[in-house]
N, C-alpha and C positions, 0 to 999 in steps of 0.2 A: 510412639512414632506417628498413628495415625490422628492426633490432636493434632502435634507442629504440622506436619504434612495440611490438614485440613484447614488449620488458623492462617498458612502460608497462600494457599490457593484462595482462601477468598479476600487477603489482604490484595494479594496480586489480580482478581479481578476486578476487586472496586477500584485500583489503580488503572489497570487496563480501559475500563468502561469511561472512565475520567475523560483520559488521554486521548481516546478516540470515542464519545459517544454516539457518534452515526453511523459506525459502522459494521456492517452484519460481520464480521470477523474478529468481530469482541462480546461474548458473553454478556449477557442482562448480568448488571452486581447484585449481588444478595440485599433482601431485603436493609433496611436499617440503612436509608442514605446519611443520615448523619456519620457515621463511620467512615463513607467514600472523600476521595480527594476531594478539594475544593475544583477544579477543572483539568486544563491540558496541561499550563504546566508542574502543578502538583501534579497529577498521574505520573508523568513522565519521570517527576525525580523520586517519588516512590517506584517506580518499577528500577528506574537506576539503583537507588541503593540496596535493592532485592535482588537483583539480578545472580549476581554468584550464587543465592542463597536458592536461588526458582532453578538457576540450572544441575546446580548439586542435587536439587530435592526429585528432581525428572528420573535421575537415575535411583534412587534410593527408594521415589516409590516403586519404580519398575523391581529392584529387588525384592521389595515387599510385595509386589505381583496384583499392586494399589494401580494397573495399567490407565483405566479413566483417568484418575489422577494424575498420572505421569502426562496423559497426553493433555490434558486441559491446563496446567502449570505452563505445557510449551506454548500451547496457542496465547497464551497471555502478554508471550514476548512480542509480537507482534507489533504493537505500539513503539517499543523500544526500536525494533529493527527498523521501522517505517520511518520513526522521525529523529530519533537521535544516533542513529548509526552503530552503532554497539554490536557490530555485525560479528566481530573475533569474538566474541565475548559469548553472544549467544548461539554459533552453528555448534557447539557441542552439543546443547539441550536439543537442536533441532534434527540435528544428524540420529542421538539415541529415539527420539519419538517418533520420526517416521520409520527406522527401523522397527521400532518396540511396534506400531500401530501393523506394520507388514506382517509382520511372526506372529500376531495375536488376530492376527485377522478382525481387525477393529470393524466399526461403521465405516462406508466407503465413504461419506462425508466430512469424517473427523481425517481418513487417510490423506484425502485430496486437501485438504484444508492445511495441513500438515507438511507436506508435499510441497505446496505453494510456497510456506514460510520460509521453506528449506533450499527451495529454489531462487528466490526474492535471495536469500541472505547469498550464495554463491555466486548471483550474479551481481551483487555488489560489491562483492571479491574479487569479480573477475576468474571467476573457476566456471569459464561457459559452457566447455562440456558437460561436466558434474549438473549446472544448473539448466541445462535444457534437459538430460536426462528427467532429474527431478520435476520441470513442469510439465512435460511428457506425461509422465506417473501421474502427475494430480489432476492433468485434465481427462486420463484413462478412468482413474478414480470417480470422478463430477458424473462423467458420461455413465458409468455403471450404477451412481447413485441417481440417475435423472433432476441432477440439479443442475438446472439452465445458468444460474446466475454461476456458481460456481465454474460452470464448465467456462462460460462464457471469460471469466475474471483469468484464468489460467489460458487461455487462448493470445488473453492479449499481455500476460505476461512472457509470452513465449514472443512475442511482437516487440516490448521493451528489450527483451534478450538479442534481438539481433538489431535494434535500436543502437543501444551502447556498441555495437559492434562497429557499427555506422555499415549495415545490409538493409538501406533506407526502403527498397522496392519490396524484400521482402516482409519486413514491418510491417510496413502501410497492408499488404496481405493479408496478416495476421490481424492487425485491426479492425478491417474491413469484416473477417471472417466474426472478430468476435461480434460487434455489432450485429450482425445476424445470428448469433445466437440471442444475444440480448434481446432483438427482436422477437425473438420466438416466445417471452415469458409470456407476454399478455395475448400470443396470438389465439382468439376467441374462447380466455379464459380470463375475464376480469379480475379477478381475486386470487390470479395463481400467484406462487409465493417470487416474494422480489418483485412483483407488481410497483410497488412503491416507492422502492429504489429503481426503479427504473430510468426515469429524469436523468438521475443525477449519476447514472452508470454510464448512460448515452454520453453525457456532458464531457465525463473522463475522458472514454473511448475518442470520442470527436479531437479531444486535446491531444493524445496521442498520435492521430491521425495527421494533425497541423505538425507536429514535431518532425513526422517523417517526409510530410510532403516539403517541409523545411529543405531536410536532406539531400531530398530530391530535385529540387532546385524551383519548387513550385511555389514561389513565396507569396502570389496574391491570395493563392488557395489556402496556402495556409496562416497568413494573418486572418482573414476570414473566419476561421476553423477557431482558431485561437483567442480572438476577440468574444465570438460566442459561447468560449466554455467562461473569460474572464464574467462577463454576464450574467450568468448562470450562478456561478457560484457568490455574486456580490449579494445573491436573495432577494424574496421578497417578502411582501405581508405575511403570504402564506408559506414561505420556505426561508428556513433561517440560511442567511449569509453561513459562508465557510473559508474562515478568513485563510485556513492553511492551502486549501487549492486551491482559490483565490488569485495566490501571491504564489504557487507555481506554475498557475497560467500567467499570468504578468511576467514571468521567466520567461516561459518561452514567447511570448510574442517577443519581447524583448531582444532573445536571440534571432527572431526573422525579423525587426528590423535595422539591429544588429548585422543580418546579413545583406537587406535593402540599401542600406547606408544611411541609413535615420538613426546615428545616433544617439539625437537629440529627442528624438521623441523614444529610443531605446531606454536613455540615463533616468527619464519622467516614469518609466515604467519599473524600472530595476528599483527606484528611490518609493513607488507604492507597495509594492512588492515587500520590501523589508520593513516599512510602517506595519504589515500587516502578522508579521512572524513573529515567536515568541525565542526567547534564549535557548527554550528545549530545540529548538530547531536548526541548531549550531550547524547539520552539515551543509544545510540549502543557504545557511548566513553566508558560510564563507565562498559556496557557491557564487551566490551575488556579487560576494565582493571581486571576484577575479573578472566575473561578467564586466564589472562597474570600470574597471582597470582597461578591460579591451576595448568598453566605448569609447571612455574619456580618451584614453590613448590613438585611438581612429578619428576621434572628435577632435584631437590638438593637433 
C-alpha cells in the first residue's frame, strides 16, 4: 500500500508542477524531470485522469495514518481545481484533508493551505457560507504560521468570495487589506520568503481590485488597474510572460469596457484572450464565449 500510495503522489506532483510551475502552491517535482509532463496541458490531463485515483488515495492513506501523504495528494489537486473546474469531483479529497490536517494537528501551513483549497472549491459551488468559513480558517492558520504570503493570498480570497457575490465595496476591502499584507514581505527584510513573488502577487491583487472597482461603477479606475496587470503578465527579458493570467486580465478589461460601451475595442480583447488559453482551460473558454455573445450582441 505504501508503494501505490508513494508512486501515486509523485506521479501527481510532477503533474501538478507541470500544470502550474510558478506557483508556490505546487510542490518542487521529484527529481528525474524526464518522468514530468511535458507542460500545462499535459499536467492538467495527467492530474485529470488521476483524479479519482488522488481522491480515493487521501482517504486510504488517512486510514493508514500515512497523514503527510493524505495531505500532499490533496494539495496537488489544486491545478485541477484552478484551471479545469473539477470542482464536484475533487471537495471530497478536500473536505477529508482539511478535516484529517485539524484532528492531527498538522503544520499550520499545510492547514491553511488546505483550507484555501477547500475554500476556493466551495466557492465555485457557490456554498458561500461553507466557503468563507473555510477561508476564515486558512487565513487563522497563515497568521499562526507567520506566513505573510499565505495570509495575504487568503485575505484576498475572502475578497473574490464576496466578489461572486457582487458585495463590490466590500471586495475592493479585502483587496486593499491584502495588498498590505503583501506589502509587509519585504518591509526591511530583503530576502524574507515570497520576496520574489512578490511582483507578480501585487499584479494579481491589483487585477482583483480593477474587477471590483468595475462593480463599483469606477470604470476609469478600473481599466487603469486592469491594463496594468494585462502588462505585467505579457513579461519581459527578465520575467517570463504568463499567458494564463494574461488572458484573464484581458477578461476583465474586457468586461469594463464591456461596461463603458466599447464593444469594439472589448470583442479585440476577448479574441487575445483566447489566442492565449489552452483546451485545459475549458471553463474560462466558455466563459469568453458568453462574454463574446454579450459584446457582439450590444455591438449589433
Amino acid at each position: 500500500m505504501a508503494r501505490v500510495l508513494d508512486a501515486l503522489l509523485d506521479r501527481a506532483l510532477r503533474a501538478a508542477h507541470a500544470a502550474l510551475p510558478t506557483s508556490w502552491r505546487t510542490e518542487p517535482p521529484p527529481e528525474d524531470p524526464a518522468a514530468a509532463p511535458g507542460g500545462e496541458t499535459d499536467g492538467i490531463a495527467v492530474l485529470a485522469a488521476e483524479a479519482a485515483n488522488v481522491v480515493h488515495a487521501v482517504s486510504v492513506a488517512e486510514d493508514h495514518r500515512r497523514i503527510t501523504t493524505a495531505l500532499r495528494l490533496a494539495r496537488t489537486l489544486w491545478p485541477l481545481q484552478l484551471k479545469a473546474g473539477h470542482w464536484d469531483e475533487v471537495l471530497p479529497a478536500l473536505r477529508a484533508a482539511a478535516r484529517c490536517a485539524e484532528e492531527n494537528e498538522a503544520d499550520a501551513r499545510m492547514a491553511g493551505a488546505l483550507h484555501f483549497q477547500l475554500a476556493h472549491c466551495l466557492g465555485e459551488l457557490g456554498r458561500w457560507e461553507q466557503a468563507n468559513r473555510a477561508a476564515r480558517a486558512a487565513v487563522t492558520y497563515e497568521r499562526a504560521a507567520r506566513h505573510l504570503r499565505g495570509e495575504a493570498s487568503s485575505v484576498e480570497l475572502l475578497g473574490l468570495l464576496c466578489l461572486n457575490r457582487w458585495l463590490y465595496e466590500e471586495a475592493y476591502e479585502r483587496f486593499v487589506e491584502a495588498e498590505s499584507v503583501y506589502r509587509r514581505i519585504t518591509s526591511g527584510q530583503e530576502h524574507h520568503e515570497g520576496a520574489a513573488d512578490l511582483p507578480r502577487a501585487l499584479a494579481l491583487v491589483e487585477r482583483h481590485q480593477g474587477r471590483a472597482l468595475r462593480g463599483m461603477g469606477r470604470l476609469d479606475d478600473s481599466r487603469r488597474l486592469l491594463e496594468r496587470a494585462v502588462d505585467f503578465f505579457a513579461g519581459t527579458e527578465e520575467r517570463p510572460a504568463e499567458p494564463y493570467n494574461r488572458a484573464r486580465a484581458l477578461t476583465d478589461l474586457a468586461e469594463t469596457l464591456h461596461e463603458a460601451g466599447d464593444d469594439g475595442e472589448a470583442l479585440k480583447r476577448i479574441a487575445d484572450a483566447e489566442a492565449l488559453l489552452t483546451p485545459a482551460a475549458a471553463p474560462h473558454l466558455r466563459y469568453l464565449a458568453g462574454l463574446r455573445r454579450r459584446c457582439g450582441g450590444a455591438a449589433g
